[in-house]
C-alpha positions in Angstrom: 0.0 0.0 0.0 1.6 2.9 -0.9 1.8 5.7 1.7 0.6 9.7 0.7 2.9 12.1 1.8 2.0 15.9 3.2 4.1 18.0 1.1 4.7 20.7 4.2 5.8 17.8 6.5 8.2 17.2 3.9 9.2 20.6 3.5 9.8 20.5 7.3 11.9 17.4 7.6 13.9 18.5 4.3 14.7 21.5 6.4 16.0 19.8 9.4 17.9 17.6 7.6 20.4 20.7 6.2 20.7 22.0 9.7 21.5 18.6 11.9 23.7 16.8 10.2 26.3 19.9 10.9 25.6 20.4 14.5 26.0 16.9 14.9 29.3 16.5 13.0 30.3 19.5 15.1 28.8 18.0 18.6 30.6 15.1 17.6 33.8 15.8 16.3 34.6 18.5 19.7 32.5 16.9 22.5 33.5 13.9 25.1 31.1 10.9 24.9 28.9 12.5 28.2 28.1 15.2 25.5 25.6 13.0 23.3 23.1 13.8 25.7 23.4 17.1 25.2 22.6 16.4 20.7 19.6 14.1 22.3 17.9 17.7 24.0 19.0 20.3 20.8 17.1 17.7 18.6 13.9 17.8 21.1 14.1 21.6 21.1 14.3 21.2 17.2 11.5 19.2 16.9 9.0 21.3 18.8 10.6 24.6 16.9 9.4 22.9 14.0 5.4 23.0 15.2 6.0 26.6 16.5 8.8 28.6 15.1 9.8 30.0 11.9 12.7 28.1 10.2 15.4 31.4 10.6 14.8 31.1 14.8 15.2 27.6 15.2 18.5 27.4 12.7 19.5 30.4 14.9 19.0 28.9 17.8 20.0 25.2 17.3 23.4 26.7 16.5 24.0 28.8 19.4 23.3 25.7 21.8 25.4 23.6 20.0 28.1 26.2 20.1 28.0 26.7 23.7 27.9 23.4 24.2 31.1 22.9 22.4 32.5 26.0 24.3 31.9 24.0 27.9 33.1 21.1 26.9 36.5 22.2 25.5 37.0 24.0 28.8 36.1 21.6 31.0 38.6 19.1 29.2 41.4 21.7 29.1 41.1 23.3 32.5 42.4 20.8 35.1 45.4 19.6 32.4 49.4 19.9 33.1 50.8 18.3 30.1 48.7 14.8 30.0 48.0 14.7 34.2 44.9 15.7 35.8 45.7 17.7 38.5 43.4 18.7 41.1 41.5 22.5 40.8 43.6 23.3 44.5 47.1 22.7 43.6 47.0 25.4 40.7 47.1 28.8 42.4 44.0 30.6 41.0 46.8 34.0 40.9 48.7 32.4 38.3 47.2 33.5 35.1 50.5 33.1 32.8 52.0 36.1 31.1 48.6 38.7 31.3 51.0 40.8 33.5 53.7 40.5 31.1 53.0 39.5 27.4 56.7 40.8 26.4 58.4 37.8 28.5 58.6 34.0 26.4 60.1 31.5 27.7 61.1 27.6 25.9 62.4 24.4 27.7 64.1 21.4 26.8 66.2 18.3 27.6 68.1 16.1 26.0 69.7 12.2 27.6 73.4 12.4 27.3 73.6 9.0 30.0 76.6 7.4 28.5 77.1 3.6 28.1 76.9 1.1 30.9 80.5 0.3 31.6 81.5 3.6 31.7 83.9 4.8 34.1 82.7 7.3 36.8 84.3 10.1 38.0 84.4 11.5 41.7 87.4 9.9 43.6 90.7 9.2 43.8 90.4 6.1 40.9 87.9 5.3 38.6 84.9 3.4 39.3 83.3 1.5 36.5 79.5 1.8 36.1 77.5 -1.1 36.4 73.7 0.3 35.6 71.8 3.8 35.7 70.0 4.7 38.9 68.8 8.2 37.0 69.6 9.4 33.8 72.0 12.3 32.9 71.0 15.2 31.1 71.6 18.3 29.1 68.6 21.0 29.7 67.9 24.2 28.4 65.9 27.4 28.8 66.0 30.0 26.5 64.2 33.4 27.5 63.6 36.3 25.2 62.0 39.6 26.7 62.3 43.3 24.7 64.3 42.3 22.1 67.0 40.0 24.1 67.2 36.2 23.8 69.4 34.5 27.0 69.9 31.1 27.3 70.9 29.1 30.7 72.1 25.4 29.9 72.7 22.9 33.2 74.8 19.5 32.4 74.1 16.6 34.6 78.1 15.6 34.5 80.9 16.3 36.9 82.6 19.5 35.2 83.5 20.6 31.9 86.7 22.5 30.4 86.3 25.7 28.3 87.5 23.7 24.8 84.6 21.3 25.4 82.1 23.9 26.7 83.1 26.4 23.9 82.5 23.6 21.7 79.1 23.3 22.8 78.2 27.0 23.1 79.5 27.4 19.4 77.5 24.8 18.2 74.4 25.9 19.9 74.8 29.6 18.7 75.0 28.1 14.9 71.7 26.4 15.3 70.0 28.6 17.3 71.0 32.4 16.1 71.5 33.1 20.2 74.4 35.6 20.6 77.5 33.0 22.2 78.1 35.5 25.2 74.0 35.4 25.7 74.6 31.3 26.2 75.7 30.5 29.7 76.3 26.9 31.3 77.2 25.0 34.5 78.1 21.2 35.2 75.5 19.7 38.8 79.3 18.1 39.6 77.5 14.6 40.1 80.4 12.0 41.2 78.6 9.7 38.9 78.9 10.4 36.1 81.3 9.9 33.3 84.8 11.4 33.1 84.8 14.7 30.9 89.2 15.1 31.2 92.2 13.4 32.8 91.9 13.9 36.3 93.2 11.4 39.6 94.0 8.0 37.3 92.3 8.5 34.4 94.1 9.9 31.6 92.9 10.7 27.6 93.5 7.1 26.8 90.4 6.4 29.4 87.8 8.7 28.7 85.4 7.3 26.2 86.1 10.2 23.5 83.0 9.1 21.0 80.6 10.4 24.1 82.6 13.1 24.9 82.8 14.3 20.7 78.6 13.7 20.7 78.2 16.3 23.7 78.4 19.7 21.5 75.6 17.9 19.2 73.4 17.5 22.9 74.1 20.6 24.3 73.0 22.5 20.5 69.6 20.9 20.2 68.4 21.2 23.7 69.2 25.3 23.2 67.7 25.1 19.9 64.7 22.8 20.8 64.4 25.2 23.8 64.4 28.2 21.2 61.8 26.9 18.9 59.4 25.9 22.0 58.9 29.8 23.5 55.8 30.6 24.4 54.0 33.5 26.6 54.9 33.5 30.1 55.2 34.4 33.2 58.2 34.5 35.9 57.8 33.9 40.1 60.8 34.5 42.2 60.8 32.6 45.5 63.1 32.0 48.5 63.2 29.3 50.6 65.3 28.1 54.1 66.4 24.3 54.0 68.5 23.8 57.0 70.2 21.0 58.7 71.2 18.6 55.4 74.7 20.5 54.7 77.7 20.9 56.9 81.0 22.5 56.3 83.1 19.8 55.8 86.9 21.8 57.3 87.2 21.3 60.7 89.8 24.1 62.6 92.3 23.0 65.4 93.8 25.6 67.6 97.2 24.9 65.5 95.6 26.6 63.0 95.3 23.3 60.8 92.5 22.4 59.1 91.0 18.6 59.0 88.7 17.7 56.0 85.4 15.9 57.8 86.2 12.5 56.5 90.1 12.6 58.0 88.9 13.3 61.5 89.5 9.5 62.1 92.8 9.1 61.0 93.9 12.3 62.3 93.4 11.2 66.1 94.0 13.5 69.2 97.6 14.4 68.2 96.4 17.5 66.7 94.8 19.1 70.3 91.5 20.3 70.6 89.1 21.5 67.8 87.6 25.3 67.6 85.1 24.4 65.2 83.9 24.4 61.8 86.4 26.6 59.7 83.5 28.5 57.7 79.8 28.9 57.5 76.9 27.4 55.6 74.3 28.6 53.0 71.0 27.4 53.3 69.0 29.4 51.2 66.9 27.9 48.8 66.8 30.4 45.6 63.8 29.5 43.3 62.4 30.8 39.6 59.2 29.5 38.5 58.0 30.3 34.9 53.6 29.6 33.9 52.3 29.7 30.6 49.5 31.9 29.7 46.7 28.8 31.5 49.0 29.1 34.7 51.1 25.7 33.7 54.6 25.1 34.9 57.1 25.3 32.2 60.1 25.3 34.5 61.8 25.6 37.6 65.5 27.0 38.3 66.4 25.8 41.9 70.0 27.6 43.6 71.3 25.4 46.5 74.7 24.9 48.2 75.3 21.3 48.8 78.3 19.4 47.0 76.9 17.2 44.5 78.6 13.9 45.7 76.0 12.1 48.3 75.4 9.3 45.4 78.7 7.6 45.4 77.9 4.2 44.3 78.6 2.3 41.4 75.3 3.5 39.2 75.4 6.0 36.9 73.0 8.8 38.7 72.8 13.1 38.7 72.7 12.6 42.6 70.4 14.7 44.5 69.2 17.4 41.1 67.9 14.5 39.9 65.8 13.7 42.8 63.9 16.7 42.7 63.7 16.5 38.7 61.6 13.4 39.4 59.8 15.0 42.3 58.6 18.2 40.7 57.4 16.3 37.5 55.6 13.9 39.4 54.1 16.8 41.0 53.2 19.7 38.2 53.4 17.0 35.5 55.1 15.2 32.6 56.2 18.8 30.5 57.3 20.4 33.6 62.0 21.1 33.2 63.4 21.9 36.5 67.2 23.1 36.4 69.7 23.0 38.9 71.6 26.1 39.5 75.0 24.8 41.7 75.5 27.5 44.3 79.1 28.2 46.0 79.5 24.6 47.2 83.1 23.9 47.6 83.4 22.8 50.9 79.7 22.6 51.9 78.8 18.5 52.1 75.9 16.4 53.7 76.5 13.9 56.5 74.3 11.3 57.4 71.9 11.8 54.3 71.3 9.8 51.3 71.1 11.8 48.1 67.4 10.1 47.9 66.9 12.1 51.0 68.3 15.8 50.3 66.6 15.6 47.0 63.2 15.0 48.4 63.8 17.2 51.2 64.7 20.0 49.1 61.3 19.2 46.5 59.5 19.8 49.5 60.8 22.9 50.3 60.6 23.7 46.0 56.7 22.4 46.1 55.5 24.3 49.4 56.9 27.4 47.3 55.5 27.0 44.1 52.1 26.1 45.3 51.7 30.2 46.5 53.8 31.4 43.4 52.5 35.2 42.5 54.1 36.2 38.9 55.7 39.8 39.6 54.4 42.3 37.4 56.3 44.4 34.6 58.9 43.7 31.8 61.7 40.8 32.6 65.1 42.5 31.8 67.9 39.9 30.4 71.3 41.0 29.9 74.6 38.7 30.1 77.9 39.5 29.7 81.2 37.2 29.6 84.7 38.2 29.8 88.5 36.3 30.2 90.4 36.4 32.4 93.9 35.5 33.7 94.7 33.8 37.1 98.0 32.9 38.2 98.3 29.2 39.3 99.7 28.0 42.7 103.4 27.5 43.3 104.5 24.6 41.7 108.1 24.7 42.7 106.7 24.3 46.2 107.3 21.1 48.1 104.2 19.8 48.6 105.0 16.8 51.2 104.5 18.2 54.2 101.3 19.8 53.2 100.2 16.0 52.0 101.1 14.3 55.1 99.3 16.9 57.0 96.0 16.4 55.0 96.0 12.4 56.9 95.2 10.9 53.6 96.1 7.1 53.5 99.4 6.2 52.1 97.4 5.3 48.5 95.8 8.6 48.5 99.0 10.5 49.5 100.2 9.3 46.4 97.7 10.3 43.9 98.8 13.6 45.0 101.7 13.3 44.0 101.4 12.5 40.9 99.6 14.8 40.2 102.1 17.5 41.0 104.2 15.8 38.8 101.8 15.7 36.0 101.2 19.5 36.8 105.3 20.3 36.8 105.3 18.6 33.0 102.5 20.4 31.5 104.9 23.8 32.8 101.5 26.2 33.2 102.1 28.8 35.9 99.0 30.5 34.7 95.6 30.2 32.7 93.3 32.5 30.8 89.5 31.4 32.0 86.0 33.1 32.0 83.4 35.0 34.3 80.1 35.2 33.4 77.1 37.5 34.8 73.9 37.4 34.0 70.3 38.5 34.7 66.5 37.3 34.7 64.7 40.1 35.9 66.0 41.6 39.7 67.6 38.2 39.4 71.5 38.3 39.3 74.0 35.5 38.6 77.4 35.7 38.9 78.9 32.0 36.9 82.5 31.2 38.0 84.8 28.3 36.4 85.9 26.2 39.2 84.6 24.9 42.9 84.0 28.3 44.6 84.2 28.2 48.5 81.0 29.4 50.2 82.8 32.5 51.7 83.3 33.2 48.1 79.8 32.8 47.3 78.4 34.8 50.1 80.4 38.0 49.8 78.9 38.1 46.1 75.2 38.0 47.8 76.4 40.6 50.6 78.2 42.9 47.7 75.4 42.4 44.8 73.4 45.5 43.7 70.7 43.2 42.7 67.7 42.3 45.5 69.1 38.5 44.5 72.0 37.6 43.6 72.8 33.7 42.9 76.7 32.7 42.4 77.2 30.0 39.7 80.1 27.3 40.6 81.2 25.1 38.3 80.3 27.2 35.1 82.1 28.0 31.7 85.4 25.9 32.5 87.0 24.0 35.3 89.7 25.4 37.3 88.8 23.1 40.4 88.9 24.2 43.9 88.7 28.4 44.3 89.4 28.5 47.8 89.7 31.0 50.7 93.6 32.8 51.7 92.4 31.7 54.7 91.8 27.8 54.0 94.9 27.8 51.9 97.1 28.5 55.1 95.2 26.0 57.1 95.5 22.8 54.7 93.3 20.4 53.7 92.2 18.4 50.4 90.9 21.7 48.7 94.1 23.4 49.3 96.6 20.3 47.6 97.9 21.4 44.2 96.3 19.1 41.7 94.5 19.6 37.9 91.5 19.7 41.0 93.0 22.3 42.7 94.6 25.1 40.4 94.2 28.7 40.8 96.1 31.1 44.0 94.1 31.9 46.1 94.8 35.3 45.0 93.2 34.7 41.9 90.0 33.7 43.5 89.7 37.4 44.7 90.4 38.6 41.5 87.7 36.5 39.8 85.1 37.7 42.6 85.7 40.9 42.4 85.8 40.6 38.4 82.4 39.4 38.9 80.6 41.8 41.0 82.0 44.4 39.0 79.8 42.8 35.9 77.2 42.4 38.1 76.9 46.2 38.8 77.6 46.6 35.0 74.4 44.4 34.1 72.3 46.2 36.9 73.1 49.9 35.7 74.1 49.7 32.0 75.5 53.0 30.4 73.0 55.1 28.9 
C-alpha cells in the first residue's frame, strides 16, 4: 500500500535535515562521549521549533546551543590539564594567570639524555669506578628566555665538570643552530660523582675517557638550546626563596694549630692534633627558586640555587645525585612537561652527613613544592642581559714542596700518592697560569654571577652581601673547570681543597680577583650606560 505524503511535513523534515547533520558533526567531532546527551535535548528543542517557530529562529538557535555546548566542553577538558596529568582545581594557584602581567616575557624548555654507556667509568674519587647500571639518567637542559628584544639562554649539564674547549664547543655549536648571541649562552656542570669522566683527572688519563661520548656532547648541548628556542611561548616568571637547614655541613674542621682537617680525615687524624675550635666556615641554606607559567598558569620550569656538594650518590650506578631527585619530584608533582634546572650555588666545601642523596633531593622538592604552590608572577617587563669576559689567574706554586702539606692532610698512604702524581703531572705540563672566563647574567631583579671552578661558600656569600641586585645567585662550576677556588684563609690551614692538583689550580689570590671581576659585571648588568 503505498503511503501519501503531506508535502509541508516534507518541507519541514527536508529543512532539518540541512541543519542537523552539521551540528552533529560538530557536537561530535569536539564533545567527550557525556556530550551526546546534550545532541539528544537540541534535537527535542528542534523538533517542537518545527510546530512553532519560523525556520530562521530555530536554525539560529540550534546553532547557538550547540556552540555553547562545544565551548563548555572544551574548557572543561582543558582546564584541570598539566601536560597529559589531571591535576586537582587546589594545587593550581588561582593567581597564576601566565604572562597577562607580562605578554613581552617568552620563555622555551628542553632536555636532552646524554647517559653514556653502561660500563662507563665514573668520576668523583681518587680512581675510577666502573659503572655497572643507571640509577637516573644524565642530562643536558635548556631554557632560552627572550624579553624586549633580548634572547638568553641558561644550559645545566648533569656531569661532573667541563673545560672551556669542550664547553666552547658546545656554546658554538648551539649559537650556529640557534641564532643566540654566544656571550648570551651561559652553562654549568650539577658536579655529580657519577657520572662519566669529561678530562684526565686522579688516574684516568685521555686514553680512558670514552672520546665518542665526549665528541657527541656539542651535538646534545646544540639541540636542547635550539629545541628550547623553537618551544617559547608567553609566560610568566615567580621569584621565590626558601630556608632548608640541617642537610649540609662545612666539611673543614679548625684545630687551635691553626690546621684544618677535612670531615672524612677526623679519624685518621686522632687527638695528636689538640683540641678543635670548630667548623672553619659557615653554611648557606638558602633555597633560591624561579618559576615560569604559561598563559593557562602551567609550569614550564623551575631554576632551583642550592649549596650542597653534588657527591652524596657515590655508588657504582650511573646517577645526577640529589638534582635529579627533585627533577623526578617536581614532574611527578606539576606533570610530565614540567623542566626543573639546577643552578650549583658556591658549594666547595659545603657537604651532607648522614643523608642519602634520595633524601636531600626529596627534602629540598618539598621545600621547592611548598613554594611553588603560593607562586604570584611579579608584574612588569623581565630584563635579560649577560655579559662574559676572560680572564687571567695565576696558578699556585708549583716549585713548592708539597709533602709536608700531603702528610698533614691524613690521607692514606694510596691517597697521598695520587697527589703526587699529580704535581708531577702539573710540573710537566709547565703552566704557571691560565686564561679562563666570568660570566654575569640577569633574569629580571635576578643576578648571577657563573664562576669556572669549585668556589668556596665564603666566596659565594660575599657576592650576595656585595650584589646590587635584590638577588644575587653565584654560579660554581660554570664556563670551564679550574677546580677548587678557595679561601687565603683555608689555603694557610691545609686540607684536600688546598693540595695542588689539575682539582685544585688557581692562587688563592686569583679567587679574589675572579670575585671581584664578577661583581663588578654584576653592577655593569644592573646599571648599564645610557
Amino acid at each position: 500500500m503505498t503511503r501519501k505524503t503531506n508535502p509541508i511535513q516534507t518541507q519541514k523534515r527536508a529543512s532539518q535535515t540541512r541543519i542537523v547533520p552539521f551540528t552533529q558533526r560538530a557536537t561530535h567531532l569536539f564533545l567527550p562521549k557525556p556530550a551526546l546527551s546534550f545532541t539528544i535535548f537540541r534535537k527535542d528543542i528542534d523538533y517542537l521549533g518545527g510546530k512553532t517557530m519560523q525556520s530562521f529562529a530555530k536554525k539560529i538557535i540550534t546553532l547557538t546551543l550547540s556552540v555553547l555546548f562545544i565551548c563548555l566542553a572544551a574548557a572543561a577538558n582543558d582546564d584541570n590539564n598539566v601536560g597529559s596529568k589531571k591535576v586537582p582545581l587546589k594545587d593550581r594557584p588561582s593567581d597564576v594567570k601566565g604572562a597577562a602581567e607580562n605578554q613581552a616575557l617568552m620563555v622555551g624548555v628542553s632536555e636532552v639524555n646524554i647517559t653514556p654507556p653502561v660500563g662507563t667509568p665514573m668520576a668523583g674519587g681518587f680512581q675510577p669506578r666502573f659503572s655497572i647500571g643507571v640509577q637516573d639518567p644524565l642530562f643536558v637542559k635548556a631554557i632560552v628566555l627572550e624579553s624586549e628584544g633580548k634572547r638568553l639562554a641558561y644550559v645545566i649539564l648533569d656531569l661532573i665538570a667541563l673545560g672551556r674547549e669542550d664547553g666552547d664547543r658546545c656554546v658554538e655549536k648551539a649559537s650556529r643552530l640557534s641564532g643566540i648571541p654566544a656571550d648570551s649562552i651561559v652553562w654549568a656542570c650539577t658536579h655529580t660523582h657519577t657520572g662519566p669522566y669529561t678530562g684526565p683527572i686522579f688516574g684516568l688519563e685521555e686514553s680512558g675517557i670514552d672520546k665518542q661520548w665526549l665528541a657527541s656532547l656539542p651535538d646534545a648541548f646544540a639541540r636542547a638550546v635550539a629545541e628550547a628556542d623553537t618551544r617559547k611561548k608567553p609566560a610568566s616568571m615567580s621569584v621565590m626563596r626558601s630556608f632548608v637547614v640541617g642537610i649540609a655541613d662545612n666539611r673543614r674542621i679548625t684545630f687551635k694549630n691553626g690546621r684544618a682537617i677535612n670531615t672524612w680525615n677526623l679519624a685518621a687524624a686522632g687527638e695528636d692534633l689538640g683540641q678543635s675550635v670548630g667548623s672553619e666556615g659557615p653554611v648557606d641554606p638558602e633555597l633560591g627558586i624561579l618559576a615560569f607559567d604559561d598563559t593557562k598558569g602551567r609550569l614550564l620550569a623551575v631554576l632551583f640555587q642550592y649549596t650542597l656538594h653534588t657527591n652524596l650518590n657515590f655508588g657504582k650506578y650511573l646517577s645526577a645525585d640529589y638534582p635529579g631527585v627533585v627533577y623526578a619530584k617536581l614532574r611527578e608533582r606539576f606533570g610530565p612537561n614540567t623542566v626543573t634546572l639546577f643552578v650549583p650555588g658556591a658549594c666547595a666545601n659545603i657537604n651532607s652527613w648522614g643523608y642519602s642523596y634520595r633524601q636531600v633531593g626529596e627534602t629540598i622538592s618539598a621545600a621547592i613544592i611548598a613554594k611553588l604552590d603560593k607562586r604570584k608572577p611579579i608584574a612588569g617587563a623581565v630584563k635579560l642581559a649577560s655579559l662574559k669576559r676572560d680572564i687571567d689567574i695565576e696558578y699556585r706554586d708549583l716549585s713548592a714542596d708539597q709533602e709536608e702539606r700531603i702528610k698533614a692532610a691524613f690521607f692514606a698512604e694510596k691517597d697521598r700518592d695520587v697527589f703526587r702524581r699529580e704535581l708531577e703531572v702539573m710540573r710537566k705540563q709547565g703552566f704557571t697560569k691560565a686564561r679562563t672566563v666570568l660570566q654575569a647574567w640577569r633574569i629580571g631583579d635576578v643576578g648571577f654571577a657563573s664562576l669556572p671552578g669549585e668556589l668556596f661558600v665564603e666566596w659565594g656569600l660575599k657576592i650576595k652581601r656585595e650584589s646590587p641586585f635584590t638577588w644575587t645567585f653565584p654560579v660554581t662550576l660554570a664556563g670551564d673547570y679550574q677546580g677548587y677556588l678557595v679561601t687565603e684563609e683555608a689555603w694557610k690551614a691545609g686540607g684536600y681543597e688546598s693540595l695542588i692538583a689539575r682539582s685544585a689550580k688557581p692562587a688563592p689570590a686569583a679567587v679574589a680577583e675572579m670575585s671581584d671581576a664578577a661583581l663588578a659585571m654584576l653592577n655593569e648588568i644592573y646599571a648599564p650606560a645610557k
